[in-house]
C-alpha positions as CSV (number, residue, x, y, z in Angstrom):
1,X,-15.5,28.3,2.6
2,X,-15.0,30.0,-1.1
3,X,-12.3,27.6,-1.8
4,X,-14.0,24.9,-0.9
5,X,-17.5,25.9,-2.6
6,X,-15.3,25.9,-6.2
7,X,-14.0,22.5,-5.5
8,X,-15.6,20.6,-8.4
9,X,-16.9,16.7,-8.0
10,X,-14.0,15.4,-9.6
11,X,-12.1,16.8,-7.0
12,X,-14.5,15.7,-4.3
13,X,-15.1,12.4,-5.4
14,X,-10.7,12.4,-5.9
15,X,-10.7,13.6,-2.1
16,X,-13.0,10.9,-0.9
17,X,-11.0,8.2,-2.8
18,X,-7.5,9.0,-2.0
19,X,-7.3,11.0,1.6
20,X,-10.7,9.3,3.3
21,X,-9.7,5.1,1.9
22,X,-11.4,4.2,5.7
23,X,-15.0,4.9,3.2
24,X,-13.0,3.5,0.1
25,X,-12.1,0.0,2.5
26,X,-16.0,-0.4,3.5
27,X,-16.7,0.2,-0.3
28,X,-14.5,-2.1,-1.6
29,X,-15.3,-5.0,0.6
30,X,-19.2,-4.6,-0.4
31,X,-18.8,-3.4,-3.9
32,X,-16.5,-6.2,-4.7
33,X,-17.7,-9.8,-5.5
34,X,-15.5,-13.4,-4.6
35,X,-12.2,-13.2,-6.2
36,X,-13.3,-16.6,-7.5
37,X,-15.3,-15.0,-9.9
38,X,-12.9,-13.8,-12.1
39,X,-14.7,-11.9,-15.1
40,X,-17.6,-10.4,-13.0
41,X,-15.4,-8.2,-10.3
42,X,-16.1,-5.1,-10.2
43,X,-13.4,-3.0,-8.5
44,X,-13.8,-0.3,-6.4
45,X,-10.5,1.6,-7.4
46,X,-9.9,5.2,-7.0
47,X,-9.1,8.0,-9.4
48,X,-5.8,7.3,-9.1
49,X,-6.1,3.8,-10.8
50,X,-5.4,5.2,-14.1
51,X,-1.2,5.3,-12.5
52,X,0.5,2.9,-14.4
53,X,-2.2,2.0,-17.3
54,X,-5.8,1.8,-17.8
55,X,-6.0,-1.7,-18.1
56,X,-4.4,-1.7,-14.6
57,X,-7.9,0.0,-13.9
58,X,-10.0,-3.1,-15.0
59,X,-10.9,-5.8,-12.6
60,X,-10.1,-9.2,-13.0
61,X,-7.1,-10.8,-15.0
62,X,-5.2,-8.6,-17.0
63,X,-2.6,-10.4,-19.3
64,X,-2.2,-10.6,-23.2
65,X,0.8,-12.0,-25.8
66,X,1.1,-15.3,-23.4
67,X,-1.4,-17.9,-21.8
68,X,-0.8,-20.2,-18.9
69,X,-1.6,-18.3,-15.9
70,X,-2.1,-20.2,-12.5
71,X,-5.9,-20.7,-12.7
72,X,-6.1,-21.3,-8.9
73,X,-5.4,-18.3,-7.6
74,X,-7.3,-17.0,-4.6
75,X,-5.9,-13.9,-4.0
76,X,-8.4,-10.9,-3.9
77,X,-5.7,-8.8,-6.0
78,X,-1.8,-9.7,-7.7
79,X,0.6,-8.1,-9.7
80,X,4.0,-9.8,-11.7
81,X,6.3,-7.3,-12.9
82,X,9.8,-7.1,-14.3
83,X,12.0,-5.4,-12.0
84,X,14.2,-3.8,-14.6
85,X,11.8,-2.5,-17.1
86,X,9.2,-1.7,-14.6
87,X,6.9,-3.4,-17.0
88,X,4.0,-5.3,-15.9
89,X,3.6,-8.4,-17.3
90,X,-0.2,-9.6,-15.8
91,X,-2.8,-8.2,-13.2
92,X,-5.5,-9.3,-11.2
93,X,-6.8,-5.9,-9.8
94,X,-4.0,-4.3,-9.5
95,X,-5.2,-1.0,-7.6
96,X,-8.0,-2.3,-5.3
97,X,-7.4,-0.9,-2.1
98,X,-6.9,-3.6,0.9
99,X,-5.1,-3.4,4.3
100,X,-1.4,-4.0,3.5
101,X,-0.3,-5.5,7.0
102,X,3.7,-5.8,7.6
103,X,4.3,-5.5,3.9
104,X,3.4,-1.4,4.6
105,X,7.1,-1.6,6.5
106,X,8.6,-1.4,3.1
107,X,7.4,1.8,2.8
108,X,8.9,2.7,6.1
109,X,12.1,1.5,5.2
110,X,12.0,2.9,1.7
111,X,11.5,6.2,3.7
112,X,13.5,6.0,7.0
113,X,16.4,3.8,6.1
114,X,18.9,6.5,4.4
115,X,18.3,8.5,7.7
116,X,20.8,6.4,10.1
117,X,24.0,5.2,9.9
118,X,24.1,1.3,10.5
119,X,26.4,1.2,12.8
120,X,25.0,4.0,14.9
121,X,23.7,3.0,18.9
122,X,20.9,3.7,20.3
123,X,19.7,3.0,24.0
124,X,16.1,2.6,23.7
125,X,14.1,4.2,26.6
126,X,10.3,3.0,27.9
127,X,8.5,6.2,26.0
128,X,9.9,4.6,22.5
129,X,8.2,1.5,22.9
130,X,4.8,3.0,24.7
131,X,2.5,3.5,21.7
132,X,3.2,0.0,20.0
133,X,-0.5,-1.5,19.5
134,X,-1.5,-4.5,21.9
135,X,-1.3,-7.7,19.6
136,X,1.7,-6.5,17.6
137,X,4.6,-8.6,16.4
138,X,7.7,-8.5,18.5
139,X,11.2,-8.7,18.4
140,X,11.9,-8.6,22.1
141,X,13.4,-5.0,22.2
142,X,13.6,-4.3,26.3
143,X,14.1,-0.5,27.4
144,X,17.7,0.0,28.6
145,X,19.5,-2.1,26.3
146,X,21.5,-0.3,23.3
147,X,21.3,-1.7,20.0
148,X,23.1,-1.0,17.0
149,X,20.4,0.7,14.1
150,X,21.6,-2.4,12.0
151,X,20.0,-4.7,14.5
152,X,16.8,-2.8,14.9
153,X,16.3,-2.9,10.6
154,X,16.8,-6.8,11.3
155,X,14.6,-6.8,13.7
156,X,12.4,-4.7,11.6
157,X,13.0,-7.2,8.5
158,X,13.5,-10.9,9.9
159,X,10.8,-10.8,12.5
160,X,8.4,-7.8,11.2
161,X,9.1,-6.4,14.5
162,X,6.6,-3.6,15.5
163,X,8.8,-2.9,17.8
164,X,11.5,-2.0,16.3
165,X,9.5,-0.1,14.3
166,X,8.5,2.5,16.5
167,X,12.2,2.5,18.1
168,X,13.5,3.7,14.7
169,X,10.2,5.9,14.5
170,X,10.8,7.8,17.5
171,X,14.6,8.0,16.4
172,X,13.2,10.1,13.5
173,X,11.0,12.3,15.1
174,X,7.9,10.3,16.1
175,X,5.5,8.2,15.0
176,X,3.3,11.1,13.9
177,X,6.2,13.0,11.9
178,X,7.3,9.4,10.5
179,X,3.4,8.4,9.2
180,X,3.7,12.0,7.6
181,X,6.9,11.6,5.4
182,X,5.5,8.3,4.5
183,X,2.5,9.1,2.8
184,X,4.8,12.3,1.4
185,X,7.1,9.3,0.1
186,X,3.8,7.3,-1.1
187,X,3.3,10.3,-3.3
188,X,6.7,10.8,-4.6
189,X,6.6,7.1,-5.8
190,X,3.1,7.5,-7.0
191,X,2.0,4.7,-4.8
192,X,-1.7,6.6,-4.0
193,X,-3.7,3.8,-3.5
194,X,-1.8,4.4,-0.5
195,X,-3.3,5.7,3.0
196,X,-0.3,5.5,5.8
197,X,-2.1,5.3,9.7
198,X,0.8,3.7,11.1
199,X,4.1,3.1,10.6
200,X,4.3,-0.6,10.9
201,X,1.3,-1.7,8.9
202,X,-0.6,-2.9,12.0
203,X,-4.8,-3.1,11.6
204,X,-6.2,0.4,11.6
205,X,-9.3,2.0,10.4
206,X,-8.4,3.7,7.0
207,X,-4.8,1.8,6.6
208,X,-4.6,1.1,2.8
209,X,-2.7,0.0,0.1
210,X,-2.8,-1.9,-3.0
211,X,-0.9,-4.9,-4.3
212,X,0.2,-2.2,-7.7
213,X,1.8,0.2,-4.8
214,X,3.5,-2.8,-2.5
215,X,5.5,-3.6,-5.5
216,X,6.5,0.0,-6.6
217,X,7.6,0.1,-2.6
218,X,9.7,-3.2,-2.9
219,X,11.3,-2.2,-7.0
220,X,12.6,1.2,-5.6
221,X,13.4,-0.4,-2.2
222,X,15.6,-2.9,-3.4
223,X,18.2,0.0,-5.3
224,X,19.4,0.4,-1.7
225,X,21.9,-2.4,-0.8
226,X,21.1,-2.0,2.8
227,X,17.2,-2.8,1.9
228,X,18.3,-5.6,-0.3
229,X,20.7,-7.1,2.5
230,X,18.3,-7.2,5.4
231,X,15.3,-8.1,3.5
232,X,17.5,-11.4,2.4
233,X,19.4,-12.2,5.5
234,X,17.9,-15.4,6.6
235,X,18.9,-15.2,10.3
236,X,21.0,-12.7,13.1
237,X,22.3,-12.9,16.5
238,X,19.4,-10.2,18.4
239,X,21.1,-8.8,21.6
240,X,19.3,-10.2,24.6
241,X,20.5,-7.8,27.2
242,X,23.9,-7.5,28.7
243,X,26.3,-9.6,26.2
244,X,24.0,-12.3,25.6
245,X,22.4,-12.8,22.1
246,X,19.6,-14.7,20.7
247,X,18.7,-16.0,17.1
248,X,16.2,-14.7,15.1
249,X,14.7,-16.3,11.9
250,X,13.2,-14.3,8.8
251,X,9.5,-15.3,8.6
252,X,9.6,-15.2,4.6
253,X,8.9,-18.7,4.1
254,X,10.0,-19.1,0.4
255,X,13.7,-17.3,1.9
256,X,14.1,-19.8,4.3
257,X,11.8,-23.2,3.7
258,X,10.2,-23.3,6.6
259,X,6.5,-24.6,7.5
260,X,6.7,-27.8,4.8
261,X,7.7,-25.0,2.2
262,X,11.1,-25.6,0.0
263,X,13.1,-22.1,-0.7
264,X,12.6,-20.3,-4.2
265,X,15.5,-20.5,-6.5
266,X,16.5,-17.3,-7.3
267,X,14.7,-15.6,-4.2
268,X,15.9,-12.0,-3.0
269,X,12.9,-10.9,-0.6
270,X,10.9,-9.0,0.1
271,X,8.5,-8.7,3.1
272,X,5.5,-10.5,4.2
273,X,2.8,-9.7,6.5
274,X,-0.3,-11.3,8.1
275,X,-2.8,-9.7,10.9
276,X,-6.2,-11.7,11.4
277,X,-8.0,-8.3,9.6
278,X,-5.8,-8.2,6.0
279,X,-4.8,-11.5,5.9
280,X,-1.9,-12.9,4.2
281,X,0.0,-10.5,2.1
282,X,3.4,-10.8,0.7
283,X,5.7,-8.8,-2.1
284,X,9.0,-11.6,-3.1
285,X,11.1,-10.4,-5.6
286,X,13.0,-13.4,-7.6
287,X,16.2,-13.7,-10.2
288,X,16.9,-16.0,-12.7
289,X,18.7,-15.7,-15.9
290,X,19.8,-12.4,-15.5
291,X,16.4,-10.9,-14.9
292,X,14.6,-10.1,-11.9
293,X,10.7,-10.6,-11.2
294,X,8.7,-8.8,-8.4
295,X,5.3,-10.2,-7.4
296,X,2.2,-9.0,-5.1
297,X,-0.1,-11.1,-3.7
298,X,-2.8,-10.2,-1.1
299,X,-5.4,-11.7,0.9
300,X,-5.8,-15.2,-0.8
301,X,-9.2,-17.3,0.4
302,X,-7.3,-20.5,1.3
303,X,-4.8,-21.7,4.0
304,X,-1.5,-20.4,5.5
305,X,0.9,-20.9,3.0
306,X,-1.1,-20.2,-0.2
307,X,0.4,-16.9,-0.2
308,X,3.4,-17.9,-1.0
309,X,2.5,-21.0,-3.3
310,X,0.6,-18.1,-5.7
311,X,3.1,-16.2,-5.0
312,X,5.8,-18.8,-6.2
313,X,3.4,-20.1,-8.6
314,X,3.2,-16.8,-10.4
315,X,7.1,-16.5,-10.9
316,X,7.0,-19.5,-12.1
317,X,4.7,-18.4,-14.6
318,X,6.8,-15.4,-15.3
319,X,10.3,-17.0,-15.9
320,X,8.4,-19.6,-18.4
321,X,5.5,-19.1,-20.5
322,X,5.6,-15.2,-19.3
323,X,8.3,-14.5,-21.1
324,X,6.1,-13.7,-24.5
325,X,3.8,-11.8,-22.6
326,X,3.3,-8.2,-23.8
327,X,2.9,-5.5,-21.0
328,X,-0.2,-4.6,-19.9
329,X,1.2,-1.4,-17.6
330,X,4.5,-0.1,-16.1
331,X,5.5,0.6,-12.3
332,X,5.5,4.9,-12.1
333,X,9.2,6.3,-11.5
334,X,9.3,8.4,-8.2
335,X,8.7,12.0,-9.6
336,X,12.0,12.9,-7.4
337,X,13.6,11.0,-9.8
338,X,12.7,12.6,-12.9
339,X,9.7,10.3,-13.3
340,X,6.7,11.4,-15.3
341,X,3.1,12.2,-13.5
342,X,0.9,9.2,-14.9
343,X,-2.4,8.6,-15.0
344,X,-5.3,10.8,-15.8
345,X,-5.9,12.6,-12.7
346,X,-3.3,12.4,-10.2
347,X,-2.0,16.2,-10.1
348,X,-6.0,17.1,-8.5
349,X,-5.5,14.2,-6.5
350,X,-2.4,15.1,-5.3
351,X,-3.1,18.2,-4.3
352,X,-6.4,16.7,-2.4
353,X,-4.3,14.6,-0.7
354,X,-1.3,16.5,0.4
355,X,-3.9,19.2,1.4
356,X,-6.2,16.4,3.3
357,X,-3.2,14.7,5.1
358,X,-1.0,17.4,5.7
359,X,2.4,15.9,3.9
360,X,5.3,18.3,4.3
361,X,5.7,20.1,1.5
362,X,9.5,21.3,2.5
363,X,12.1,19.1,3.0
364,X,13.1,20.9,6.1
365,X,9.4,21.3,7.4
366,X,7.9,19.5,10.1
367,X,4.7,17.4,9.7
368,X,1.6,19.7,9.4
369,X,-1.1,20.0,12.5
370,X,-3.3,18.1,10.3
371,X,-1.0,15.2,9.6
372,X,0.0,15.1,13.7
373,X,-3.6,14.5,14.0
374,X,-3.7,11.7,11.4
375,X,-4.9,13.8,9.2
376,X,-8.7,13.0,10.3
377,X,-9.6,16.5,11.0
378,X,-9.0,18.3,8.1
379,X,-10.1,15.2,5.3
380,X,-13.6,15.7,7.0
381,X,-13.5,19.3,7.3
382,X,-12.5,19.2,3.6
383,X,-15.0,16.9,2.7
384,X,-17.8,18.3,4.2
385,X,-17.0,21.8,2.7
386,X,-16.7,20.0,-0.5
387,X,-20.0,17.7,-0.6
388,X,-21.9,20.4,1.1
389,X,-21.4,22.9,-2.2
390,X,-21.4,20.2,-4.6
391,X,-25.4,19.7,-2.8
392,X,-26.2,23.1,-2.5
393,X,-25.7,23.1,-6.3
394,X,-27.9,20.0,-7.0
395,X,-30.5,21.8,-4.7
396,X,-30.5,25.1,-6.9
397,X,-30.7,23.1,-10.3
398,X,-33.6,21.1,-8.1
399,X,-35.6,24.0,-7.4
400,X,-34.7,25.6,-10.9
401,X,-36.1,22.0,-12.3
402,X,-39.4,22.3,-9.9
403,X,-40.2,25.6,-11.4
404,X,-39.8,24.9,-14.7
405,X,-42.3,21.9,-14.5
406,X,-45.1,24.2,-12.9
407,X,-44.7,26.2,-16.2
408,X,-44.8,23.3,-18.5
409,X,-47.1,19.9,-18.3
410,X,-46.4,17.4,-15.6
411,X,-44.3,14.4,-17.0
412,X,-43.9,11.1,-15.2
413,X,-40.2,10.2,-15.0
414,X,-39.0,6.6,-14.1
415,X,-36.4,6.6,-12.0
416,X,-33.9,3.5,-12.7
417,X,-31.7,2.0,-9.4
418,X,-28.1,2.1,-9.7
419,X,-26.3,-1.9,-8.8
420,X,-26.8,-2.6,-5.2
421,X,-23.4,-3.3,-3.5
422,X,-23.1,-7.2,-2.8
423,X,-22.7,-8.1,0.8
């Protein structure tokens, strides 16, 4: 309890924002007004939204040097970026924290991929597909039938299988070990906006990420060939059980045209997702001219396929006008790879986190008891030791306060309401 009474409310406040984002996901959807209104948002980002730039911090559009933006886009948050330079050309609350859906399977495979040989087989047993949530996306994996690990990352890729999600999960270790070395990973690229529940990005409580972290995932992603090979193959022969085979179809829409929607010159990727709780999210990534564009869009207002019209609207943007526009942030380099710790506060925060969700701090150490628990346990345990001295403080300077007025005449203070959240 000492350690936890010096904890300061930076740190608390830190703790709350980046190990508790299922009180940080409530905020946001109340504190935050319709994306519509563009220069009246108010953001609820954490104290990591400093990663990358302050203006990265700021709601609404972020963009100077060029005009021309798409003016109707819906999306509650966007980033374009150059893939090369890591610089980020324009913003539309970049670190707002929103459920990531499929797209958080970038993360997995940024994380899991190097693990396994391609053409390694695996039989797949009943226990690897028990814990897969009712609802999910499948690829039709059956138990008893051996599949190559390249077939599983297509069937991970093409058809956002959740199923061959937890197949390559359990090949690691388990689902538990595999959320753990994720959010370890999230840190690593400084992608902590990021909360990992699951390993397949499927709706739970507390399962965050923000469209400024999706993009780091798909930049350092696509280095890998293998990453960049599945996430563009447009379709695959899926075994079916004994020696038959079935097709399966990428869902990327702007990869393959489908649903009244033409390809993208120039497309690579990356991933999309959708699950009736985040909505439509996608991160494409796009080449022309010799330079490559990444964008993020997530949760846009309007119909199916407006996530990938903004989406394809905004490269446009970026291959034409964009090109005179002047940075208004860069994408972090993972500090494994020399990059440099940004942002104002992301060493507490760090430390708050990796303490709160129990992130192995060895390479050859296995997920802490907090993390195999989610990491539910020890967040509140830290928080409540936190908030409980950072209010046993206010009460002493309280009672200090109420005996200082008995000494000197009474004074009538008016107290002044802070904004009410917007519902």
């Amino acid at each position: 309890m000492r350690e936890c009474s010096q904890l300061s409310r930076r740190a608390v406040l830190g703790l709350t924002a980046a190990a508790l984002p299922l009180s940080a996901s409530g905020t946001a959807a109340a504190s935050e007004t319709s994306a519509n209104s563009r220069t009246s948002v108010t953001t609820a980002t954490s104290v990591t939204s400093a990663i990358g730039g302050g203006r990265l911090a700021r709601g609404g559009i972020q963009v100077r040097g060029a005009g021309g933006v798409p003016g109707k886009l819906t999306a509650q948050a966007w980033v374009l970026a150059d893939a090369g330079s890591g610089e980020v050309l324009a913003s539309f609350n970049a670190h707002r924290r929103l459920p990531p859906a499929s797209t958080l399977k970038m993360l997995f495979a940024d994380t899991v991929l190097a693990k396994f040989d391609r053409h390694q087989r695996y039989k797949v047993t009943e226990a690897d597909l028990a814990d897969i949530p009712f609802g999910s996306s499948l690829v039709g994996i059956r138990a008893g039938t051996t599949y190559t690990v390249e077939q599983l990352w297509q069937g991970v890729f093409l058809r956002s299988g959740n199923d061959a999600v937890h197949v390559l999960a359990h090949m690691n270790g388990g689902v538990a070990k595999t959320v753990a070395e994720m959010q370890a990973r999230a840190e690593d690229l400084q992608a902590l906006d990021t909360h990992v529940v699951s390993p397949d990005g499927f709706d739970h409580p507390g399962q965050l990420s923000s469209a400024y972290d999706l993009t780091l995932f798909a930049r350092h992603g696509l280095k890998s060939p293998d990453f960049r090979g599945y996430c563009g193959t447009r379709t695959a022969d899926f075994p079916a059980g004994g020696r038959k085979t079935f097709q399966i179809q990428n869902t990327d829409r702007l990869l393959t045209g489908a649903w009244g929607l033409g390809t993208y010159s120039g497309l690579i990727g990356v991933k999309n997702g959708y699950t009736s709780h985040a909505g439509n999210t996608f991160t494409g990534a796009a080449t022309r001219g010799g330079r490559t564009l990444l964008v993020t869009v997530m949760h846009p207002s309007t119909g199916n396929n407006a996530v990938y019209e903004q989406s394809a609207a905004l490269l446009d943007w970026g291959f034409g006008q964009g090109r005179s526009a002047q940075p208004v942030g860069t994408l972090a380099e993972p500090l494994s790879e020399g990059g440099a710790r940004s942002g104002a506060d992301p060493a507490t925060v760090s430390k708050a986190a990796r303490a709160a969700t129990g992130a192995p701090g060895a390479r050859n150490g296995g997920p802490s008891p907090l993390r195999l628990a989610e990491g539910a346990a020890g967040t509140a345990a830290l928080l409540g030791a936190g908030t409980w001295a950072l209010l046993r403080r206010r009460r002493a300077r309280a009672a200090t306060a109420v005996e200082t007025r008995r000494e000197a005449p009474e004074k009538k203070t008016v107290a002044q309401s802070g904004g009410r959240h917007r519902r």
